[in-house]
C-alpha atoms as a printed R data frame, in Angstrom:
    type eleno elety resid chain resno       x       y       z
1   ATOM     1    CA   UNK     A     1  67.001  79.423  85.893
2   ATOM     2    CA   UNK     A     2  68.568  76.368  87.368
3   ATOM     3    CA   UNK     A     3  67.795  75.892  91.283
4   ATOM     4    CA   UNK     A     4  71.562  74.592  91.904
5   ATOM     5    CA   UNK     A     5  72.012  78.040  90.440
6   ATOM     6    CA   UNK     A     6  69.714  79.840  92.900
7   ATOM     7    CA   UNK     A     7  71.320  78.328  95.729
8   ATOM     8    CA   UNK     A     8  74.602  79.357  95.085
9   ATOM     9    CA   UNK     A     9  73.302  82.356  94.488
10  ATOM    10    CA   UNK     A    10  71.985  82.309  97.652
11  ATOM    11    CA   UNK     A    11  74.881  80.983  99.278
12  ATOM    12    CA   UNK     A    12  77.029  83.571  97.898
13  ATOM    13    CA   UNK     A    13  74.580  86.795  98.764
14  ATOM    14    CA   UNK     A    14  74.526  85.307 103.008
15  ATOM    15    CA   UNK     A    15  78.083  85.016 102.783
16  ATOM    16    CA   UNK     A    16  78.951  88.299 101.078
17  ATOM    17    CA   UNK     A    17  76.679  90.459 103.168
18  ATOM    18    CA   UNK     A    18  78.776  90.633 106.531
19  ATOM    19    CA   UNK     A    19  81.670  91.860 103.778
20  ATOM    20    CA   UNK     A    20  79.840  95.691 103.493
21  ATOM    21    CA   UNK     A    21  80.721  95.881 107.334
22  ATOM    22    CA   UNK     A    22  84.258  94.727 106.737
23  ATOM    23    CA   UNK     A    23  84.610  97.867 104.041
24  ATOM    24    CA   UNK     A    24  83.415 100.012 107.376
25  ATOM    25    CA   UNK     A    25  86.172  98.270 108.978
26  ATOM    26    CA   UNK     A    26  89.053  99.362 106.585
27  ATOM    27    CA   UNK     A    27  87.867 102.696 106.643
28  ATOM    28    CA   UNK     A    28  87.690 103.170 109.834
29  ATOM    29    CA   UNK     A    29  91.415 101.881 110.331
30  ATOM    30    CA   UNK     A    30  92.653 104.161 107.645
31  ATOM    31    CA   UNK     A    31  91.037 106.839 109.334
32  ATOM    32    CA   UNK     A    32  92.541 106.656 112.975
33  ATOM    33    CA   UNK     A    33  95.763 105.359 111.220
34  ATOM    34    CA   UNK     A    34  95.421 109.121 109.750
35  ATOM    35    CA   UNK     A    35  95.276 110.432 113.096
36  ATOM    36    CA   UNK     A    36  98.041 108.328 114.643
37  ATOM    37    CA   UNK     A    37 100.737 109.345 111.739
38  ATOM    38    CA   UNK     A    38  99.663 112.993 112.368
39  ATOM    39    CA   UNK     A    39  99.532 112.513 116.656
40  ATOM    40    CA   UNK     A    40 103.163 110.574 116.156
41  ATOM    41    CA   UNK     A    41 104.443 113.187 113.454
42  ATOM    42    CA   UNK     A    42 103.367 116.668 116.263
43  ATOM    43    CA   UNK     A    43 104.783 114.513 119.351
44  ATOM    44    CA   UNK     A    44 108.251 113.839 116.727
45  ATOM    45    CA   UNK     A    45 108.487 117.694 116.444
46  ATOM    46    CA   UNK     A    46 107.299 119.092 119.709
47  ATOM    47    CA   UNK     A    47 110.247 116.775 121.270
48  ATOM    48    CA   UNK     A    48 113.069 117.437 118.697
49  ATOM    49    CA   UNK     A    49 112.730 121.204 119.294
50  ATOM    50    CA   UNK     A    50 112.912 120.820 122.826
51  ATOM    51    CA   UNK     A    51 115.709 118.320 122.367
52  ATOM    52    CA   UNK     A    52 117.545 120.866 119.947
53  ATOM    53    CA   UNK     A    53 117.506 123.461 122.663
54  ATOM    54    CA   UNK     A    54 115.506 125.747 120.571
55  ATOM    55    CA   UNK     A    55 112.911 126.651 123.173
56  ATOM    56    CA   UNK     A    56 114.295 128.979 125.904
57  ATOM    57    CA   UNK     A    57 110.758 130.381 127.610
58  ATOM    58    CA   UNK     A    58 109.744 128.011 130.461
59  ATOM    59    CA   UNK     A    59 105.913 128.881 130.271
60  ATOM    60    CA   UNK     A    60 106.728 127.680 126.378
61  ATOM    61    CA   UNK     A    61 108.407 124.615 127.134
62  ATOM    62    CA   UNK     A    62 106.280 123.401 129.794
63  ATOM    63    CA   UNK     A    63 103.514 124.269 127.527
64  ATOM    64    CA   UNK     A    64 105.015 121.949 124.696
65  ATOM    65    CA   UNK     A    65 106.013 118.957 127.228
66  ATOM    66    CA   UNK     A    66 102.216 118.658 127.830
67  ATOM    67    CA   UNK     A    67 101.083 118.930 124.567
68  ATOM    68    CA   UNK     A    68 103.823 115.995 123.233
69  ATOM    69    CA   UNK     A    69 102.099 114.203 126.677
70  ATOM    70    CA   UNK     A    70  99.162 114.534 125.144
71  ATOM    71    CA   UNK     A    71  99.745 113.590 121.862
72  ATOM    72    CA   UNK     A    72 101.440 110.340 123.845
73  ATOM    73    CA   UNK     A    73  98.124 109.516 125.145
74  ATOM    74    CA   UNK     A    74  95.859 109.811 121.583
75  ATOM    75    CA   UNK     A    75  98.742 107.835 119.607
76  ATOM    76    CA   UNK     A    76  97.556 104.876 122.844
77  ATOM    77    CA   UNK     A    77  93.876 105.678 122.356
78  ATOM    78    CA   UNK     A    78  94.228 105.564 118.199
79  ATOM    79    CA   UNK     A    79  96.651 102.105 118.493
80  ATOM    80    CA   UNK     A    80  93.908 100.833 121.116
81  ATOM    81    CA   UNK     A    81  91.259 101.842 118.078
82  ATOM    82    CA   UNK     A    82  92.622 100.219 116.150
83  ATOM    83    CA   UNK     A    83  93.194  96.687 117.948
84  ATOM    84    CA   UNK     A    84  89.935  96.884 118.506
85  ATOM    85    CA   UNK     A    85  88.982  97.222 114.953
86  ATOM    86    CA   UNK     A    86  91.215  94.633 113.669
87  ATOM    87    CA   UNK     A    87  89.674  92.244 116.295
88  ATOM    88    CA   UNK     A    88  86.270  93.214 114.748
89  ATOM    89    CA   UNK     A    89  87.464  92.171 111.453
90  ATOM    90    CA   UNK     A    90  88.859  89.316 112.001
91  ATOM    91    CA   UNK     A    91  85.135  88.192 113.833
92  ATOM    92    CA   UNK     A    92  83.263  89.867 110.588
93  ATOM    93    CA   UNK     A    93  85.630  87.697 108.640
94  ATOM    94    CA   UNK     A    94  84.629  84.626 110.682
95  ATOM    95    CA   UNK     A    95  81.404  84.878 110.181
96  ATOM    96    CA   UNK     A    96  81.554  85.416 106.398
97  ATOM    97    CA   UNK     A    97  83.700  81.820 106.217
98  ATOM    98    CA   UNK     A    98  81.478  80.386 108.366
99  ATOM    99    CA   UNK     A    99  77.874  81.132 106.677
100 ATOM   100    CA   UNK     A   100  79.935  80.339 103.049
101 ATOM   101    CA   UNK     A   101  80.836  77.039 104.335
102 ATOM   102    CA   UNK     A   102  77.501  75.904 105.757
103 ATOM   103    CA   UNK     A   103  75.898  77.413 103.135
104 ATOM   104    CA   UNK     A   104  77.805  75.690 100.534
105 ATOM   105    CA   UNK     A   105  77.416  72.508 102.319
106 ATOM   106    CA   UNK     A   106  81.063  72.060 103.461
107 ATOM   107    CA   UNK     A   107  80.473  71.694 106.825
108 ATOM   108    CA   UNK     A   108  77.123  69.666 108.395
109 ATOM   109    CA   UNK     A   109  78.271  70.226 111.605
110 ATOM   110    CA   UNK     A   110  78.207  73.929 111.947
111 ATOM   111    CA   UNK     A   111  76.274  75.211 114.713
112 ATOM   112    CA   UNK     A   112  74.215  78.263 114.357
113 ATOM   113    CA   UNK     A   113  75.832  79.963 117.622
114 ATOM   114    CA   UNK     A   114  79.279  80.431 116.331
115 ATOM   115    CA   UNK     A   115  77.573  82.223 113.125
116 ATOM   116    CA   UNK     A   116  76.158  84.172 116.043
117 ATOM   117    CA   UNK     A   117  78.656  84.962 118.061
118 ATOM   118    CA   UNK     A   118  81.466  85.983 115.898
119 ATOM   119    CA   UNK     A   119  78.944  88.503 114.016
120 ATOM   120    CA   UNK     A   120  78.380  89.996 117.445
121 ATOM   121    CA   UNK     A   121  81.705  89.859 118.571
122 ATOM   122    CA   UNK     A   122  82.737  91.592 115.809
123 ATOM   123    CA   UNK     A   123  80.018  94.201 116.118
124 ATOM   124    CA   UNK     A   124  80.890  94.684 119.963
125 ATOM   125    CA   UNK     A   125  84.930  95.492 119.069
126 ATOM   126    CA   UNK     A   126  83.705  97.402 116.254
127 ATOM   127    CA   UNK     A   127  81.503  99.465 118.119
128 ATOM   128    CA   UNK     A   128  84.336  99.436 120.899
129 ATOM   129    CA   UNK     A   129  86.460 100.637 118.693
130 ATOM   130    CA   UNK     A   130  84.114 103.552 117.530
131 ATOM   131    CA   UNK     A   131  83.858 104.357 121.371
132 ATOM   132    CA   UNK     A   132  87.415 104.875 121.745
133 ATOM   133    CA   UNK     A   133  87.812 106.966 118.220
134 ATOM   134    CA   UNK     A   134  85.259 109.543 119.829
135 ATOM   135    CA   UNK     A   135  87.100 109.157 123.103
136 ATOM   136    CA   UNK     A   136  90.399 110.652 121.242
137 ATOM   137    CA   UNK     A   137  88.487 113.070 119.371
138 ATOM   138    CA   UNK     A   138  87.137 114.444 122.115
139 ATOM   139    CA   UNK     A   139  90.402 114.996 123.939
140 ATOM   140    CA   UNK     A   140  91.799 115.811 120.784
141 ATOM   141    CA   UNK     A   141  89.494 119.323 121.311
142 ATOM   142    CA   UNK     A   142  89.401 119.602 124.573
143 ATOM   143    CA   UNK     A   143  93.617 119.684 124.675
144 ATOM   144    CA   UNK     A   144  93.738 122.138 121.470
145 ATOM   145    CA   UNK     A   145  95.429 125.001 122.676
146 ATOM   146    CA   UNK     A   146  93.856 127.407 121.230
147 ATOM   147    CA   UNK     A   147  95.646 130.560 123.271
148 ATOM   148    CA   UNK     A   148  98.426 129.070 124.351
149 ATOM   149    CA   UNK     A   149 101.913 130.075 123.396
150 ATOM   150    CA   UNK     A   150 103.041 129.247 119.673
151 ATOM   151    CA   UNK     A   151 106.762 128.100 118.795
152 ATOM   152    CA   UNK     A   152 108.286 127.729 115.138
């Protein structure tokens, strides 16, 4: 096999590998954008019955004003999530550029410590971003209302 060949070979196996943690990325976002739609879509209802006048009980409504409160604060924590995991991204994506270019010879000039620091910058905001998905799942549970009153 040719050794121009094995170096781009190379060159293309450094650059691709950061690109299995960008798929982690993408998942992740369409799994919190998931949650978001369905946070958004319960806050949507809770409010337009209350706004319809359909709930009469006061225990029931000041039951339902917390919960669309709640639901308030995990659309912030999922839209925080997911800044965070866009910011990882775009770092992952740095990195993969960068190694392809110095790999392929592109660019003489490219210091090692940017390579370095975007990969870990974009591990940090990913792993920020994992930090504040459990955050939201958490209060997700722990603001279930699992005997509280029900409304249709």
């Amino acid at each position: 096999m040719d050794a121009s060949i094995d170096a781009i070979t190379n060159n293309i196996q450094l650059a691709l590998a950061p690109v299995f943690l960008l798929t982690a990325v993408a998942t992740l976002i369409n799994a919190i954008s998931g949650r978001l739609a369905r946070s958004v879509d319960r806050m949507r209802e809770i409010r337009g019955a209350i706004e319809e006048g359909k709930v009469k009980d006061g225990v029931l409504l000041q039951h339902m004003n917390k919960e669309a409160d709640e639901a308030k604060i995990r659309g912030r924590l999922c839209t925080a999530a997911i800044f965070f995991d866009v910011l990882s991204g775009v770092f992952i994506s740095l990195t993969v550029l960068e190694l392809f270019f110095f790999q392929a010879g592109a660019v003489r000039s490219l210091q090692t410590t940017y390579v370095i620091w975007t990969f870990v910058l974009g591990l940090i905001f990913f792993m920020t971003s994992l930090s504040i998905v459990l955050t939201e799942v958490v209060y997700a549970y722990r603001s279930a209302g699992w005997n509280n009153p029900k409304f249709d």
